[in-house]
N, C-alpha and C positions, 0 to 999 in steps of 0.2 A: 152380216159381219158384226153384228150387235154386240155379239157376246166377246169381243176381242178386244181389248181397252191396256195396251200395251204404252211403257215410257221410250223404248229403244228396240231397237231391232236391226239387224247386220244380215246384209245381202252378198254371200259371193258370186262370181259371173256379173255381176250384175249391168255390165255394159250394154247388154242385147239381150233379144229374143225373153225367155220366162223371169231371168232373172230381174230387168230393166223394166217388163212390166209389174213386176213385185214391188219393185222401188216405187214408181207411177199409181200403184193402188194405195199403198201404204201411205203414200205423202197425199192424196187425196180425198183420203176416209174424209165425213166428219168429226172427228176427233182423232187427227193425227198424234202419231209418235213425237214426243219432244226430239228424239233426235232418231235420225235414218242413215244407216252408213253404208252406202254403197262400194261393195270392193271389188276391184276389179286388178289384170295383171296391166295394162298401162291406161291409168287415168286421164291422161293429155294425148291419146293417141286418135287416130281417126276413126276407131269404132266406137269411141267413148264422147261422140261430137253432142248425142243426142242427153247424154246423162251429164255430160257439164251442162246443154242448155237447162235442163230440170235444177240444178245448181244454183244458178243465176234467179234464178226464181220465184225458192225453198231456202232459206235459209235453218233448215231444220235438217237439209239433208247436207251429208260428209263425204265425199268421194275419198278413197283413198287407195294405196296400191298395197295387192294382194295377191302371190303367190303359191299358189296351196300347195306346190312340191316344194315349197322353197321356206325350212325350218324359221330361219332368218327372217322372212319378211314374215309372216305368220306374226310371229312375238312382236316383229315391229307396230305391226297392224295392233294388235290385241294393245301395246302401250298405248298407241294413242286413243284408241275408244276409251281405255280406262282413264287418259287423260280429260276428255269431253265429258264422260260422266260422273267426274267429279265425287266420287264416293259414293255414289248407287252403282246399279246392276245393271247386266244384259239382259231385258228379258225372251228376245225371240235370236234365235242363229238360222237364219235359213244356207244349210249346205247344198248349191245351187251348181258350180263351175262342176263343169263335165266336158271332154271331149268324146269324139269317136274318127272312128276308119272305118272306111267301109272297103271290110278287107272279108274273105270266106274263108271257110276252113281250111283248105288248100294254099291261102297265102298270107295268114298269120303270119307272125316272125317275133323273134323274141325281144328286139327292139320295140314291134308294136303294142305289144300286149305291157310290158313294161309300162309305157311310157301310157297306157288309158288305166292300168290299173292304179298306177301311182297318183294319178290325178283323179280316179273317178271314185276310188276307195282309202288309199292312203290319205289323202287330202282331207277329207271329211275328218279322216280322225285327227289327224294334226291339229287342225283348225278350232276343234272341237276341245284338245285339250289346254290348248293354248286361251280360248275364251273361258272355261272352264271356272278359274276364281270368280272372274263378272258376273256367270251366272249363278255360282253358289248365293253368290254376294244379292242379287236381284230376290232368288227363291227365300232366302234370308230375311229378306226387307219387305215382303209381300204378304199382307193378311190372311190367317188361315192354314190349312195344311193341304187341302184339292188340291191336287197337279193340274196346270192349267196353262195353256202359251199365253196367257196374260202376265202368269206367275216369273214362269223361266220355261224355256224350252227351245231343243237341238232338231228341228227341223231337215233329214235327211230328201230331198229331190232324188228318186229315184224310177225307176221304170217297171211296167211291165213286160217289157223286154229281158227283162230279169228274171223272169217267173220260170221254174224250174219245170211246175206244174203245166203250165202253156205254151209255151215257144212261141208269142205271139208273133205274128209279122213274119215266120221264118223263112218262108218261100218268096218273099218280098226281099228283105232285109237280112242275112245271115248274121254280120258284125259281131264276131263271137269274143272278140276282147271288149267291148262293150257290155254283151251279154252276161259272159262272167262277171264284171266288174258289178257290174250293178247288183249280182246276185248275191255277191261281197259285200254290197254296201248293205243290203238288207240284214244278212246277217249282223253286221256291224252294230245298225241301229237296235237288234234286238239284245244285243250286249250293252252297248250304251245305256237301251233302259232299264236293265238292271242292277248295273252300274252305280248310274245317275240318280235312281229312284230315291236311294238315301237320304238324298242331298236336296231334293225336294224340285229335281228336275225332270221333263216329262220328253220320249224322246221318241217321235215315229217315224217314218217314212212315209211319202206320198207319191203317188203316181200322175203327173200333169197333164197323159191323155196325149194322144197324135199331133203333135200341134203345128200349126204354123210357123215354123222357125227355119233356120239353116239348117237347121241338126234334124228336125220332123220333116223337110222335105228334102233330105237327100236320098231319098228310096225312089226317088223321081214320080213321085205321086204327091197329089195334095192332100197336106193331114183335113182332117174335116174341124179341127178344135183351133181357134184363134186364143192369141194372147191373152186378151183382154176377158172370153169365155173362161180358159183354164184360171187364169190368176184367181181370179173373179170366187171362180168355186171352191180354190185350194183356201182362201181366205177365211169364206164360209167354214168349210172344216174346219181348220184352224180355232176358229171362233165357239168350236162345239166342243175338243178335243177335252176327256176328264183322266181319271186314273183309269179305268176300265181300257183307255186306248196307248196305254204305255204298250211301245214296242212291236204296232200293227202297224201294217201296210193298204195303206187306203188309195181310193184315187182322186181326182179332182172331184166328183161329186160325192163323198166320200162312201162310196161302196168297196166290201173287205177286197183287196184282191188277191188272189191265193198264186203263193209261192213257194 
């Protein structure tokens, strides 16, 4: 993770499981971020025990509360990081907060698919537009013209679960509001990066790999990828990411994955 020399960086989800180990890596580089802002939807609540201990700790890191269907806390969210960084920039958005159901084709419902799409794809973009000035402001202020997540960059967390191409896990796992969502998000992120590119923002997707989480083992099987593996190697990428990787879908060890 050499190559990743970043001021700020914003985690949503970030309570648990991929997100909470994101926070955990990022505050323990050798050459941490001046600030880390951990968002999450209830910061004082009892899944968020483990990321106010990191708090207590870190004074570099910001817990704060984050909503990604909720237009309101969004903008609230985005004032106060603008407030902490004091006239610099964002430079890393990791979009991390995801639900799922594990619901089949058969028992879908339109309340379900709703309510994962909203969160797994609308969210990302809300969130996205909402930080949006901070990163302008970061790519702005950053030496050079290379797209780079040192620079500025929208970090979309998504799956290969998504993969149009694969269907992976489907015999395991059907969760098709999931599925679609994610396959949403990918699109998404490939319009952000063209979008964004302008602006001198660099914007991909990544895939975290099977992982140990609540969400990786609700198929009732153990994923084979821990936390601290996947963060580990999403980091690395990260650290490598140029112009050439605007709007690819990689995965934790950054191999392309096809969608």
């Amino acid at each position: 993770m050499a190559g990743l020399r970043i001021c700020s960086a914003l985690v949503t989800g970030a309570n648990r499981g991929i997100g909470l180990g994101l926070v955990r890596h990022l505050l323990r580089v050798s050459n941490p971020p001046k600030w880390v802002f951990a968002a999450c939807r209830d910061p004082k609540g009892e899944r968020a025990q483990e990321l106010q201990h990191l708090a207590s700790k870190y004074p570099n890191l910001v817990i704060m509360p984050l909503e990604v269907t909720n237009p309101a806390s969004i903008q609230a969210a985005a004032a106060r990081v603008g407030e902490h960084l004091k006239g610099s920039g964002l430079n890393l958005l990791i979009n991390n907060a995801a639900i799922l159901l594990n619901r089949t084709l058969d028992t879908e419902t339109l309340e379900g698919m709703s309510q994962i799409y909203t969160t797994n794809t609308i969210g990302p973009l809300l969130v996205s537009q909402a930080f949006l000035p901070l990163l302008k402001k970061a790519a702005q202020g950053s030496p050079g013209s290379e797209l780079s997540c040192s620079k500025a960059a929208i970090i979309n967390i998504s799956s290969n679960g998504g993969s149009i191409d694969s269907i992976y896990g489907w015999d395991l796992l059907q969760v098709v509001s999931y599925r679609c969502s994610k396959a949403a998000l990918n699109m998404l992120t490939k319009c952000q990066s063209l979008g964004y590119r302008e602006h001198g923002i660099l914007c991909a997707a990544l895939h975290p790999g099977w992982v140990q989480t609540d969400m990786g083992s609700s198929a009732g099987h153990a994923p084979p990828v821990t936390v601290d593996m996947s963060v580990q190697g999403m980091l690395n990428v990260l650290s490598t990411l140029s112009e050439k990787d605007i709007g690819t879908f990689l995965d934790w060890e950054g191999k392309v994955v096809s969608w």
